[in-house]
mmCIF file of the N, C-alpha and C atoms, coordinates in Angstrom:
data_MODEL
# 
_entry.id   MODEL 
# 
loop_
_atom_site.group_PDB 
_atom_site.id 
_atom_site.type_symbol 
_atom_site.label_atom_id 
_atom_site.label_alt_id 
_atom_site.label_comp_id 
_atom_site.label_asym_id 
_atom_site.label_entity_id 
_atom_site.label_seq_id 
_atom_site.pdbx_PDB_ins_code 
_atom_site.Cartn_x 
_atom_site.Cartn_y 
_atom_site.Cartn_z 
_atom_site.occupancy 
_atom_site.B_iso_or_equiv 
_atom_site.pdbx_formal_charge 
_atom_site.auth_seq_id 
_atom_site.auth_comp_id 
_atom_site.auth_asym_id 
_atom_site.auth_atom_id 
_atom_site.pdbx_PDB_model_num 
ATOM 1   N N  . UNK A 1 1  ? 102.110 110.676 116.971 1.00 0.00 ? 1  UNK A N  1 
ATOM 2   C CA . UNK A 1 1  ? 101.162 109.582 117.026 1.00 0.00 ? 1  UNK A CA 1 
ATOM 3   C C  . UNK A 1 1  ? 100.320 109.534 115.761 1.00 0.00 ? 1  UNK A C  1 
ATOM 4   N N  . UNK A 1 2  ? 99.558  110.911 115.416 1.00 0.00 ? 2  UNK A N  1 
ATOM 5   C CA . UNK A 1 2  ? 98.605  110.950 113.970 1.00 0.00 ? 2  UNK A CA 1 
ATOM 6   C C  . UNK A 1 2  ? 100.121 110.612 112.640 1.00 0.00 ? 2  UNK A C  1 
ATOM 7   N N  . UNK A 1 3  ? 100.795 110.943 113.152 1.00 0.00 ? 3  UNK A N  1 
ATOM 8   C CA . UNK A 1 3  ? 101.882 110.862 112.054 1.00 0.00 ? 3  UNK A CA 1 
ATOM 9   C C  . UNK A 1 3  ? 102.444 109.336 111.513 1.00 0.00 ? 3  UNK A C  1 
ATOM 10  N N  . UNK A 1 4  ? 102.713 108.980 112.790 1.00 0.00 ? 4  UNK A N  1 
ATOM 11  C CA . UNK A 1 4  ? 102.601 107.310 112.744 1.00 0.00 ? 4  UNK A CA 1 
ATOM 12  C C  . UNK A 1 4  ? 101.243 106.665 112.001 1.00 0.00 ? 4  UNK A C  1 
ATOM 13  N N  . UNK A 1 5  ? 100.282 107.009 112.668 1.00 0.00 ? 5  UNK A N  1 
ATOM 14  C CA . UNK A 1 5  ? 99.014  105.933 112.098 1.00 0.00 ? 5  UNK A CA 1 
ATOM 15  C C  . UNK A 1 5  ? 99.104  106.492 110.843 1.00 0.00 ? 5  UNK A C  1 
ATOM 16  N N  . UNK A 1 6  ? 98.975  107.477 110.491 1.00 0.00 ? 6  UNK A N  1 
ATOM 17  C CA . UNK A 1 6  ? 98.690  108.073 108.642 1.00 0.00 ? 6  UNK A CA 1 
ATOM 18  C C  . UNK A 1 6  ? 99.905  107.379 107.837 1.00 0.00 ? 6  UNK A C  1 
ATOM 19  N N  . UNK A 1 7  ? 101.268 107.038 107.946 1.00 0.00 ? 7  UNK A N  1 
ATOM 20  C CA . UNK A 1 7  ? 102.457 106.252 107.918 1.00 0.00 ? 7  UNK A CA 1 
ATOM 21  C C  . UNK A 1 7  ? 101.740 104.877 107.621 1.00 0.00 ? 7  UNK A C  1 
ATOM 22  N N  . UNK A 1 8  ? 101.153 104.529 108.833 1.00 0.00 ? 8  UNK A N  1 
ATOM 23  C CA . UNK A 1 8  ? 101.139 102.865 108.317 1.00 0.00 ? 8  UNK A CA 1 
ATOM 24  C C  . UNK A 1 8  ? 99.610  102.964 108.071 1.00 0.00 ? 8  UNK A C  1 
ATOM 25  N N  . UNK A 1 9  ? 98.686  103.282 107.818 1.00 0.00 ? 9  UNK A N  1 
ATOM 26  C CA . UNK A 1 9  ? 97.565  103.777 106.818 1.00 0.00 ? 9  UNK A CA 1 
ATOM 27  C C  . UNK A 1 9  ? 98.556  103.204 105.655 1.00 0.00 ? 9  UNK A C  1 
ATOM 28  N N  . UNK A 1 10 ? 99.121  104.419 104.941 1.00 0.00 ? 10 UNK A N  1 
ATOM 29  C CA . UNK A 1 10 ? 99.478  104.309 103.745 1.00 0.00 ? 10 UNK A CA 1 
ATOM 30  C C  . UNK A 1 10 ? 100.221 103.441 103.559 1.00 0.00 ? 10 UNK A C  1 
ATOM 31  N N  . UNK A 1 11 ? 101.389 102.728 103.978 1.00 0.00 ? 11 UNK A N  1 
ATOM 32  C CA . UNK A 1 11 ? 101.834 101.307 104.240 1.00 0.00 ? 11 UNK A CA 1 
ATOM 33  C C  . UNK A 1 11 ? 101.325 99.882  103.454 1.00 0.00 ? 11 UNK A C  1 
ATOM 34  N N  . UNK A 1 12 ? 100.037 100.413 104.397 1.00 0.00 ? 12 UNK A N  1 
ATOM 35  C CA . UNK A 1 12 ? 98.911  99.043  104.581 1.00 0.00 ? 12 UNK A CA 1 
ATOM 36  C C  . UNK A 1 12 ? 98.505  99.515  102.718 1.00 0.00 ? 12 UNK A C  1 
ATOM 37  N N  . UNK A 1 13 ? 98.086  100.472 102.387 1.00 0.00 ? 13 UNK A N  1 
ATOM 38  C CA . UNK A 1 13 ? 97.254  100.950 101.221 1.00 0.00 ? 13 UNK A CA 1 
ATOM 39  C C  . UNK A 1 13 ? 98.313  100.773 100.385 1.00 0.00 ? 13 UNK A C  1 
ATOM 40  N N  . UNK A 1 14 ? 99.744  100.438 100.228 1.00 0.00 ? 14 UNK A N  1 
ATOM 41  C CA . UNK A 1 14 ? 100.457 100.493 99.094  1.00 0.00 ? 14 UNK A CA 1 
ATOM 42  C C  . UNK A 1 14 ? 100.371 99.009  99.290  1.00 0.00 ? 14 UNK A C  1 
ATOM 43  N N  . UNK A 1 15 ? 100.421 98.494  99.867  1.00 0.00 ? 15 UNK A N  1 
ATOM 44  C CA . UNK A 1 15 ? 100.664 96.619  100.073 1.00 0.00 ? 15 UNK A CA 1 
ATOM 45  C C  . UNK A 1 15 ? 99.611  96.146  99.591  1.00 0.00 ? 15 UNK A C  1 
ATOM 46  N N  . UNK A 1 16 ? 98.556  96.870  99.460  1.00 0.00 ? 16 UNK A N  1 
ATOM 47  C CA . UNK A 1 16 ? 96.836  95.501  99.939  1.00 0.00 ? 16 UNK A CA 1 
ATOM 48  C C  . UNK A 1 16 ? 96.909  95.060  98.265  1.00 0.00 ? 16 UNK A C  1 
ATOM 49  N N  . UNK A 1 17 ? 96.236  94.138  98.712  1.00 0.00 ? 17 UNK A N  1 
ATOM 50  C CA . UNK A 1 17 ? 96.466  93.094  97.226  1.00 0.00 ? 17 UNK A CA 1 
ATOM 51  C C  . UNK A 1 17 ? 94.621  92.609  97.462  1.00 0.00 ? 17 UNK A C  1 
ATOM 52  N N  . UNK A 1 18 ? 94.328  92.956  96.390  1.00 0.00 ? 18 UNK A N  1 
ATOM 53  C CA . UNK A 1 18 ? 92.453  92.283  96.536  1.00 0.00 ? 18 UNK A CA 1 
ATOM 54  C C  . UNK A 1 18 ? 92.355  91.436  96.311  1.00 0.00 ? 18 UNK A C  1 
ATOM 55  N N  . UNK A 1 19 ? 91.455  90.428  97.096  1.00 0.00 ? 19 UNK A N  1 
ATOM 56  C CA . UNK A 1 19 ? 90.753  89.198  97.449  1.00 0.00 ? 19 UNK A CA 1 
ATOM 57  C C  . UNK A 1 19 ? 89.477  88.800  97.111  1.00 0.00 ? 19 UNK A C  1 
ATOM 58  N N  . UNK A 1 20 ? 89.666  88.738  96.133  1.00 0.00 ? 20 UNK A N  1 
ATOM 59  C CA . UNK A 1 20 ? 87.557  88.713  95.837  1.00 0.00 ? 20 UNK A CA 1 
ATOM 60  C C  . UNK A 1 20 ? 87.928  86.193  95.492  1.00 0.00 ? 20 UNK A C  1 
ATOM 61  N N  . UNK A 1 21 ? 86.533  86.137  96.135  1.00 0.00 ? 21 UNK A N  1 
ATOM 62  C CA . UNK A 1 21 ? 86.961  84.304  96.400  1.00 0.00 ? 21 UNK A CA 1 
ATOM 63  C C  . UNK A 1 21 ? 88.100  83.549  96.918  1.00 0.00 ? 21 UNK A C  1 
ATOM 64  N N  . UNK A 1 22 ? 88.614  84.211  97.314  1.00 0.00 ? 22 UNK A N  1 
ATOM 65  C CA . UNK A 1 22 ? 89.928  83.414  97.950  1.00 0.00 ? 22 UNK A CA 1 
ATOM 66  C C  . UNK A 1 22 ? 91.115  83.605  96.975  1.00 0.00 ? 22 UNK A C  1 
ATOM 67  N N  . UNK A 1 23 ? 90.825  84.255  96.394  1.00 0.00 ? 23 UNK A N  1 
ATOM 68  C CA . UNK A 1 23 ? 92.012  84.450  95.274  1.00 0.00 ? 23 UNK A CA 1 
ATOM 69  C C  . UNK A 1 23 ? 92.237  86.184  95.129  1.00 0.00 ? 23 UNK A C  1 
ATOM 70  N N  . UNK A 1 24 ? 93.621  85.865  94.988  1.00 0.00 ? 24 UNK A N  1 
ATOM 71  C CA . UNK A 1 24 ? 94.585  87.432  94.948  1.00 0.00 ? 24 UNK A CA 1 
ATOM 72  C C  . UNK A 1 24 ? 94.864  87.786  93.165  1.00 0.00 ? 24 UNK A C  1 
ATOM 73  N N  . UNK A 1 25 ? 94.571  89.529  93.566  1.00 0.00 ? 25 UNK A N  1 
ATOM 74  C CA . UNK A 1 25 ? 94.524  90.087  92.153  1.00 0.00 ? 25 UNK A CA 1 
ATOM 75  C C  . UNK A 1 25 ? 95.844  90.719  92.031  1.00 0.00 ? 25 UNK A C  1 
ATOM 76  N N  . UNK A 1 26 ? 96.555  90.471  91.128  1.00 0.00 ? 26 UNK A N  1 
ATOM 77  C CA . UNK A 1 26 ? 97.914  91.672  90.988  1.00 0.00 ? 26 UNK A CA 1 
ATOM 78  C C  . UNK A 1 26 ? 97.569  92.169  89.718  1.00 0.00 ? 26 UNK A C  1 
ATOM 79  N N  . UNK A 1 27 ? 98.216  93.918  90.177  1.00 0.00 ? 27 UNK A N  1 
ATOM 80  C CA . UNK A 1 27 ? 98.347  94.178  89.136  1.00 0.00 ? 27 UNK A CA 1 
ATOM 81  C C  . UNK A 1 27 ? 99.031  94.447  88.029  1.00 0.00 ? 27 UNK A C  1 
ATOM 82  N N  . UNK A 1 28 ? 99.260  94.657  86.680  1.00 0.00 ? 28 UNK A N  1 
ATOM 83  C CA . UNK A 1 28 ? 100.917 94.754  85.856  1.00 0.00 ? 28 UNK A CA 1 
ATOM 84  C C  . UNK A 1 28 ? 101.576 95.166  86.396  1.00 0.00 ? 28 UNK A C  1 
ATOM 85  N N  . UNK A 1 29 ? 101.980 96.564  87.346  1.00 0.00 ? 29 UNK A N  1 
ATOM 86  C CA . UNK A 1 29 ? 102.967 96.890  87.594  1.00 0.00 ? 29 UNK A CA 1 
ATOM 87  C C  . UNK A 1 29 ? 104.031 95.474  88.765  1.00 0.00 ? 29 UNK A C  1 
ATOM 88  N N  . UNK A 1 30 ? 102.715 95.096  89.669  1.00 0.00 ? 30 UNK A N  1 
ATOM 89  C CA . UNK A 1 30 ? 102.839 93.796  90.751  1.00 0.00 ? 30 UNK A CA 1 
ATOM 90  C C  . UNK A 1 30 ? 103.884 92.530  89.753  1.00 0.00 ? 30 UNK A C  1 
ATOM 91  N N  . UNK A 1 31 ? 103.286 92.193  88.919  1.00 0.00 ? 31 UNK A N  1 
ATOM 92  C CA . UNK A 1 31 ? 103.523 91.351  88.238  1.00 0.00 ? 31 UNK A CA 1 
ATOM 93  C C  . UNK A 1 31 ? 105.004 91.267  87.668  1.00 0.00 ? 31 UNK A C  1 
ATOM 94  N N  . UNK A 1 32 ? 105.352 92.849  87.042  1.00 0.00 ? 32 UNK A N  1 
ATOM 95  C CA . UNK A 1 32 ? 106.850 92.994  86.347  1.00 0.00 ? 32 UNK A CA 1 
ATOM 96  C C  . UNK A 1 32 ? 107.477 93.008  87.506  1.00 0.00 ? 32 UNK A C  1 
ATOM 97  N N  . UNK A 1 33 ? 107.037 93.525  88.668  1.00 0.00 ? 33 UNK A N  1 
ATOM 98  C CA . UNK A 1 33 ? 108.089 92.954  89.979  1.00 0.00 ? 33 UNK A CA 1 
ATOM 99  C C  . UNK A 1 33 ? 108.232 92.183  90.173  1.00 0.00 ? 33 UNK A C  1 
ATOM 100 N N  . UNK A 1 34 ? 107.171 91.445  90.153  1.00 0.00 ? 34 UNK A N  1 
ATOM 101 C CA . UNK A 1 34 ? 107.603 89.738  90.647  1.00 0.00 ? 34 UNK A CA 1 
ATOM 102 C C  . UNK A 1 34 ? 107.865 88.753  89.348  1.00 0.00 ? 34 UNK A C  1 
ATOM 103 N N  . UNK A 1 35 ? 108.073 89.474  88.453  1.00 0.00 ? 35 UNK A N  1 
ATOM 104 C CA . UNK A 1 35 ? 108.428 88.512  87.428  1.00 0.00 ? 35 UNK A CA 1 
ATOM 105 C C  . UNK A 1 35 ? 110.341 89.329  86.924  1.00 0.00 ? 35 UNK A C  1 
ATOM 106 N N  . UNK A 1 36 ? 110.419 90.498  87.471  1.00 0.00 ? 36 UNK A N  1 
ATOM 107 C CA . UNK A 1 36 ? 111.747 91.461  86.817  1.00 0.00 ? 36 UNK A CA 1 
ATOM 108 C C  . UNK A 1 36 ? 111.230 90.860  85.119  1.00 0.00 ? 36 UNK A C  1 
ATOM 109 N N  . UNK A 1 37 ? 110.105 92.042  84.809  1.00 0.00 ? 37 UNK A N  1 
ATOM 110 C CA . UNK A 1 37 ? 110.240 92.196  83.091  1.00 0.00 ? 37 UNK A CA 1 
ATOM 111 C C  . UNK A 1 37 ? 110.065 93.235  83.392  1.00 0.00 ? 37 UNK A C  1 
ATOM 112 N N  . UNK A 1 38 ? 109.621 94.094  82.295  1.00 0.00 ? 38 UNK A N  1 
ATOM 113 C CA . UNK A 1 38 ? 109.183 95.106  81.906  1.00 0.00 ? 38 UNK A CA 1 
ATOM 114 C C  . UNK A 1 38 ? 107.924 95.186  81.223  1.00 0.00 ? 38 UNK A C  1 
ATOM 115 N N  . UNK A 1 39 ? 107.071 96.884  81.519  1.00 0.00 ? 39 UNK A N  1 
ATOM 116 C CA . UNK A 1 39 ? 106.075 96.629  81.162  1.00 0.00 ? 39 UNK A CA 1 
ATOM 117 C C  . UNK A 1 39 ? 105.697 96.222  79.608  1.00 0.00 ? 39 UNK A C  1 
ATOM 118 N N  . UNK A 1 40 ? 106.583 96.771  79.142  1.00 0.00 ? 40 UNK A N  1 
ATOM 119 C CA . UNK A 1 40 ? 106.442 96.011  77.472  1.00 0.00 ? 40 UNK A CA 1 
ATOM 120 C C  . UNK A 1 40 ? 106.298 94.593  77.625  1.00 0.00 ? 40 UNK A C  1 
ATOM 121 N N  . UNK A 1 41 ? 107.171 94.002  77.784  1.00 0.00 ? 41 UNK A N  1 
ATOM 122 C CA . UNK A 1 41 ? 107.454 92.051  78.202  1.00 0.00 ? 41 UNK A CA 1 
ATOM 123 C C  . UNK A 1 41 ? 106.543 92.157  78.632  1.00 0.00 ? 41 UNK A C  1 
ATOM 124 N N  . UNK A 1 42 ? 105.427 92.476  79.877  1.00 0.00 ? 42 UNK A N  1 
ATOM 125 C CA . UNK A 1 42 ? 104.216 92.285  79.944  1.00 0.00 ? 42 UNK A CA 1 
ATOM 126 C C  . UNK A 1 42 ? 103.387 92.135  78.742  1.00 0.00 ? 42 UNK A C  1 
ATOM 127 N N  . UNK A 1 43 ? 103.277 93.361  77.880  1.00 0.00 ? 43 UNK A N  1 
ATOM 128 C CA . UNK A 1 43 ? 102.214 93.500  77.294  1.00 0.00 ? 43 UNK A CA 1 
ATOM 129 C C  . UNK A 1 43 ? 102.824 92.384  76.033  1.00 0.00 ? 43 UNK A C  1 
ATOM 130 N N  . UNK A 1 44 ? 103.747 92.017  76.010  1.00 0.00 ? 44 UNK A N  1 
ATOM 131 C CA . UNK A 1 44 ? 103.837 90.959  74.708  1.00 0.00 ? 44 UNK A CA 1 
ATOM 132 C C  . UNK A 1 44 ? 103.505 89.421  75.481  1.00 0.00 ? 44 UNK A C  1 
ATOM 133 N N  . UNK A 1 45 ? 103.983 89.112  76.570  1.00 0.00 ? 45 UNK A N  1 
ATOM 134 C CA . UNK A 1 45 ? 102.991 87.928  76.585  1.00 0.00 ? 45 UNK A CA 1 
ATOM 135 C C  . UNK A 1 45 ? 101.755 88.020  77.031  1.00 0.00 ? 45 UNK A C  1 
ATOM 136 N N  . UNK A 1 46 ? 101.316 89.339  76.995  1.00 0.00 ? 46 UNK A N  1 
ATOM 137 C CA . UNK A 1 46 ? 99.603  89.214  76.825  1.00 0.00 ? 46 UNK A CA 1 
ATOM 138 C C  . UNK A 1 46 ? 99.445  88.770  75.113  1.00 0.00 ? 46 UNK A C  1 
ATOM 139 N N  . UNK A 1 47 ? 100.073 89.347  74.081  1.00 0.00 ? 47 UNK A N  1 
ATOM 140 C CA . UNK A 1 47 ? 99.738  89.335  73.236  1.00 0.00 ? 47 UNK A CA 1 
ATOM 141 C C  . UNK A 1 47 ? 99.778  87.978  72.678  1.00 0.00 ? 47 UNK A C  1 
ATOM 142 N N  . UNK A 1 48 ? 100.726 87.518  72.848  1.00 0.00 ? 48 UNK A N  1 
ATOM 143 C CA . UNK A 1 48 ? 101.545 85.815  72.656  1.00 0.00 ? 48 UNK A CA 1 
ATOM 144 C C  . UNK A 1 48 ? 100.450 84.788  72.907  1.00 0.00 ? 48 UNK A C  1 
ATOM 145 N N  . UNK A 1 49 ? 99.847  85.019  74.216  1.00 0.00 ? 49 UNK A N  1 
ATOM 146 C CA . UNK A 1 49 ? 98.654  84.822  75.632  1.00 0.00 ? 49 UNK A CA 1 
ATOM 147 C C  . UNK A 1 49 ? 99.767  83.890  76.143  1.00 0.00 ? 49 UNK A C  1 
ATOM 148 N N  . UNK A 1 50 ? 100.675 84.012  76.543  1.00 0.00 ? 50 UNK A N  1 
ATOM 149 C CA . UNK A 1 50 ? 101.405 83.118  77.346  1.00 0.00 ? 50 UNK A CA 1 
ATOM 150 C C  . UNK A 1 50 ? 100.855 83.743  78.957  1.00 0.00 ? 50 UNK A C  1 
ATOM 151 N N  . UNK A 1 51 ? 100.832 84.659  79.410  1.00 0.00 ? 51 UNK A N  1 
ATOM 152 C CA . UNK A 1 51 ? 100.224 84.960  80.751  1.00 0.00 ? 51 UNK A CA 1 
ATOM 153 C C  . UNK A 1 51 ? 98.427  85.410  80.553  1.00 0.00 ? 51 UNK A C  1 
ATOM 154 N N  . UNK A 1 52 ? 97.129  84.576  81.430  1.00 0.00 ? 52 UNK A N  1 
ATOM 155 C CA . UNK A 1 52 ? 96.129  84.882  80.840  1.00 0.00 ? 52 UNK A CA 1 
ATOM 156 C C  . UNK A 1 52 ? 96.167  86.225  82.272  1.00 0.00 ? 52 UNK A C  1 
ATOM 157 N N  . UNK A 1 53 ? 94.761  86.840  81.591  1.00 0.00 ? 53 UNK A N  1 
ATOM 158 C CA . UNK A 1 53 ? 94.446  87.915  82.519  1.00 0.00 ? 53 UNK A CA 1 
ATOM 159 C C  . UNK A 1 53 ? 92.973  88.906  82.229  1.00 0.00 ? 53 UNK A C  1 
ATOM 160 N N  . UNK A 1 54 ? 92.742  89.383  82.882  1.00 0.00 ? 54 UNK A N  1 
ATOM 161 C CA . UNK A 1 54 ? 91.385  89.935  82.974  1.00 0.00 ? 54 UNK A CA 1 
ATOM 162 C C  . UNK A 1 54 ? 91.273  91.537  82.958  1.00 0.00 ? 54 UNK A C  1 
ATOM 163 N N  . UNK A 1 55 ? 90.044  91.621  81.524  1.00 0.00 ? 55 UNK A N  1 
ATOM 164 C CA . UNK A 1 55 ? 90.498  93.039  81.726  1.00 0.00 ? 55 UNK A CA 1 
ATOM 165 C C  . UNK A 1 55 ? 88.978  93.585  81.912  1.00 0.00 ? 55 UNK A C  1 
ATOM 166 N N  . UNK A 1 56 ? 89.008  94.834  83.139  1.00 0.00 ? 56 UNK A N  1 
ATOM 167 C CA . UNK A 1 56 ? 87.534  95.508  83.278  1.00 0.00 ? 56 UNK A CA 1 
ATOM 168 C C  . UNK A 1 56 ? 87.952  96.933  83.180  1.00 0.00 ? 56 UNK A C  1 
ATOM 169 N N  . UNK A 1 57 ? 86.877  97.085  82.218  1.00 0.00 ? 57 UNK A N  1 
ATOM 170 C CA . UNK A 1 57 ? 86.795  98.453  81.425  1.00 0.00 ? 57 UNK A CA 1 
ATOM 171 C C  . UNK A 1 57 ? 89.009  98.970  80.739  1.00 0.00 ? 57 UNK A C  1 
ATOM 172 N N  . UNK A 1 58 ? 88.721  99.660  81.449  1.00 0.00 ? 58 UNK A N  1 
ATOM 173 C CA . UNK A 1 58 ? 90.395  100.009 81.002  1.00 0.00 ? 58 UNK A CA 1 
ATOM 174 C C  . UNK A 1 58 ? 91.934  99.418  81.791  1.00 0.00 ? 58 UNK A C  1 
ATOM 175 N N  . UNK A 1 59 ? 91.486  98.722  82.742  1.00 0.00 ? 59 UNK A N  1 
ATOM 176 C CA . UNK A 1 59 ? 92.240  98.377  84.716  1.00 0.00 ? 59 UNK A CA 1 
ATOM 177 C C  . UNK A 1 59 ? 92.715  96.425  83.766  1.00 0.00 ? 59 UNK A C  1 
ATOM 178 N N  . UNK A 1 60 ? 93.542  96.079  83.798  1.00 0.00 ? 60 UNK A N  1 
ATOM 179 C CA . UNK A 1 60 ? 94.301  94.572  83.612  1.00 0.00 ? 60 UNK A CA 1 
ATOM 180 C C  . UNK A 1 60 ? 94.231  94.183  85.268  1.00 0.00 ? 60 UNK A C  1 
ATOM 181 N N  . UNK A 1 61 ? 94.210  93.144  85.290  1.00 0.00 ? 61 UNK A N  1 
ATOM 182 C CA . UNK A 1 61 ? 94.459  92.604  86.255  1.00 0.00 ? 61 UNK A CA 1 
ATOM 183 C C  . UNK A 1 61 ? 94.718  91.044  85.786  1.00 0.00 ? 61 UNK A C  1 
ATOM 184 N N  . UNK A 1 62 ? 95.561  90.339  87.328  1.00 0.00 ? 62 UNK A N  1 
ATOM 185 C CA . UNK A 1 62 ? 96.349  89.084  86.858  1.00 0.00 ? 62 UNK A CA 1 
ATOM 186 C C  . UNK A 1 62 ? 96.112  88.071  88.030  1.00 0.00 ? 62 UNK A C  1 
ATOM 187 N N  . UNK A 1 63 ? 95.547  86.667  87.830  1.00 0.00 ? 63 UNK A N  1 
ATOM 188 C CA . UNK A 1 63 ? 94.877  85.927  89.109  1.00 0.00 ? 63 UNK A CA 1 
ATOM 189 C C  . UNK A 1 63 ? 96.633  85.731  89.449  1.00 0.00 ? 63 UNK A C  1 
ATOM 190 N N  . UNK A 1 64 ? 97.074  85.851  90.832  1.00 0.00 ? 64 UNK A N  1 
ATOM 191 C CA . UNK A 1 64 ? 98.208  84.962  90.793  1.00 0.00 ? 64 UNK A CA 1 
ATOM 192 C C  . UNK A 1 64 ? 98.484  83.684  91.187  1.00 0.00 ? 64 UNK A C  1 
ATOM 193 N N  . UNK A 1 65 ? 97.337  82.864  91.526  1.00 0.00 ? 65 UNK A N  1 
ATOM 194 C CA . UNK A 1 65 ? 97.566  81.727  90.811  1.00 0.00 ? 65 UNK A CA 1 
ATOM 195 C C  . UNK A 1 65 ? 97.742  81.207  89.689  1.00 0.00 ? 65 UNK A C  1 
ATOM 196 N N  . UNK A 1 66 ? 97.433  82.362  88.545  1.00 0.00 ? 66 UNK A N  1 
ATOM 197 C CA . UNK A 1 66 ? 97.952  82.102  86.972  1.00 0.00 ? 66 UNK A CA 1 
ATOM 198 C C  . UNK A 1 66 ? 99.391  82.306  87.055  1.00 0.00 ? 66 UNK A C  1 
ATOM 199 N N  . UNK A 1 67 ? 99.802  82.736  87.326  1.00 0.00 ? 67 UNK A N  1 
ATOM 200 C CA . UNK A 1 67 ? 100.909 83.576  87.517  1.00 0.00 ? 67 UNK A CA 1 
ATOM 201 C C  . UNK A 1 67 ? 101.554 82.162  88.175  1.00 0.00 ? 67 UNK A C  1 
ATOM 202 N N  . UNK A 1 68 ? 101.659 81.769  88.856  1.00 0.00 ? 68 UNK A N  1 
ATOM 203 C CA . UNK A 1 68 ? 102.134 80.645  89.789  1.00 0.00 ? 68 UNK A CA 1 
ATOM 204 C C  . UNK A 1 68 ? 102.138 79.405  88.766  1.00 0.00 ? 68 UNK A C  1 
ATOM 205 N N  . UNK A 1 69 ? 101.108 79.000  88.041  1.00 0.00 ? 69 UNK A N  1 
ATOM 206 C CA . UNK A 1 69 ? 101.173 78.118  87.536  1.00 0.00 ? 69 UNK A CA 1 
ATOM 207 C C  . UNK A 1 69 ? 102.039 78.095  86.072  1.00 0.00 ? 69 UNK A C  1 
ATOM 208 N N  . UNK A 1 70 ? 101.741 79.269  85.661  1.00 0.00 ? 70 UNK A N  1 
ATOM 209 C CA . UNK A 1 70 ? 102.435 79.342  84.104  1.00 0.00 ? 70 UNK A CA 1 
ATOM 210 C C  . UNK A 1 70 ? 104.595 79.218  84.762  1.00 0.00 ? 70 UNK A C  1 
ATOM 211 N N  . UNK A 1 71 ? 104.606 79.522  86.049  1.00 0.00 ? 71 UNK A N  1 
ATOM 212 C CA . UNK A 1 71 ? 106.197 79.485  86.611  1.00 0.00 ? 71 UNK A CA 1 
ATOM 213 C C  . UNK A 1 71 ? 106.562 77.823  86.424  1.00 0.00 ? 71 UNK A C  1 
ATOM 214 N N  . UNK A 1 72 ? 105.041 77.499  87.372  1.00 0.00 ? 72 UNK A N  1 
ATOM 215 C CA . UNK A 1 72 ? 105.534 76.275  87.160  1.00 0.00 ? 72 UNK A CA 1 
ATOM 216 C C  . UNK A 1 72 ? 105.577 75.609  86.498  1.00 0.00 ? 72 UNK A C  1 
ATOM 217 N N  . UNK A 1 73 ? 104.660 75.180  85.586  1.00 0.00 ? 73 UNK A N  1 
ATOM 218 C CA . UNK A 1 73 ? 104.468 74.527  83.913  1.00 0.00 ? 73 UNK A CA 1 
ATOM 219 C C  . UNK A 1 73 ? 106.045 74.593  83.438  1.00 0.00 ? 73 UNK A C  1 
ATOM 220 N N  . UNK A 1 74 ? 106.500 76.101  83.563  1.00 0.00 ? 74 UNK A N  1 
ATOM 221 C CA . UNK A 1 74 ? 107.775 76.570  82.478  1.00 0.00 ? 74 UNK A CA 1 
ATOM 222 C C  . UNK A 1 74 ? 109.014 76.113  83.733  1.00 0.00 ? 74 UNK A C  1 
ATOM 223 N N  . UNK A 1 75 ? 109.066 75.215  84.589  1.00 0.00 ? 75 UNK A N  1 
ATOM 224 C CA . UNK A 1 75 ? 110.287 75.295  85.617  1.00 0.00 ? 75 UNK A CA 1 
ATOM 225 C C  . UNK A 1 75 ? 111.358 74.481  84.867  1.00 0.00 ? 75 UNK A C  1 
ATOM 226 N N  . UNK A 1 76 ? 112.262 74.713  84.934  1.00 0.00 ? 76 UNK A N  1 
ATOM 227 C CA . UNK A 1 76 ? 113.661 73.865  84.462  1.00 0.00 ? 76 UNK A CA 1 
ATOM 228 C C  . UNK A 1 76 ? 113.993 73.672  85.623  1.00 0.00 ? 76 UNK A C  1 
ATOM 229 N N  . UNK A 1 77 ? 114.876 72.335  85.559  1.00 0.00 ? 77 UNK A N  1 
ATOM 230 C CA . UNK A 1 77 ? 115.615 72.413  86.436  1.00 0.00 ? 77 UNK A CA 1 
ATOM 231 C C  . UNK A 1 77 ? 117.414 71.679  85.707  1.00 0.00 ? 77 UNK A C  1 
ATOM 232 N N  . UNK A 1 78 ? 117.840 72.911  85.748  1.00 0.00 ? 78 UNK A N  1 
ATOM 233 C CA . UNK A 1 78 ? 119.439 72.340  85.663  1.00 0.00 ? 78 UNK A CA 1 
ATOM 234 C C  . UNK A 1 78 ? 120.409 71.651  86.562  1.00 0.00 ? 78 UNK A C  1 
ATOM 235 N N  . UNK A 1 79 ? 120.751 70.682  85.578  1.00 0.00 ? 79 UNK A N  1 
ATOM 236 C CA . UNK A 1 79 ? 121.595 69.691  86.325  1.00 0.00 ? 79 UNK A CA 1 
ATOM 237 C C  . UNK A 1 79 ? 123.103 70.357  85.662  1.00 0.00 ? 79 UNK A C  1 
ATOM 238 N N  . UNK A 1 80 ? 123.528 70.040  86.591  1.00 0.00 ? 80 UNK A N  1 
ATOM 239 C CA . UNK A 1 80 ? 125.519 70.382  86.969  1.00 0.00 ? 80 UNK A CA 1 
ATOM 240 C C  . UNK A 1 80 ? 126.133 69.311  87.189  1.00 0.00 ? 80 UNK A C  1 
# 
């Protein structure tokens, strides 16, 4: 039973995504997952500023509604 709850404790603690205003924070590692780059490719379109993002003290973080919008701005759509 303690084995279970400490299980999905940590579960819950690898998933949580912070909410500060109604808006979700990811962080780089979040981001190269949901984008499949790498953390380099991260750090070059920081540099580029093609993805914006926020940095406190040493910690990046990424609104993902930025994230959402820069997908969509850049969407193709191929015709066949």
């Amino acid at each position: 039973m303690i084995r279970q709850l400490r299980n999905r404790i940590e579960s819950i603690l690898k998933n949580y995504r912070p909410v500060m205003n109604g808006e979700i924070y990811l962080s780089g590692e979040d981001v190269c997952k949901l984008l499949h780059i790498s953390k380099r490719t991260l750090q070059q379109y920081r540099d580029d500023n093609i993805l914006p993002y926020i940095q406190i003290g040493g910690k990046i973080i990424y609104k993902e509604t930025d994230i959402m919008t820069i997908l969509e701005q850049n969407y193709s759509s191929i015709k066949v």
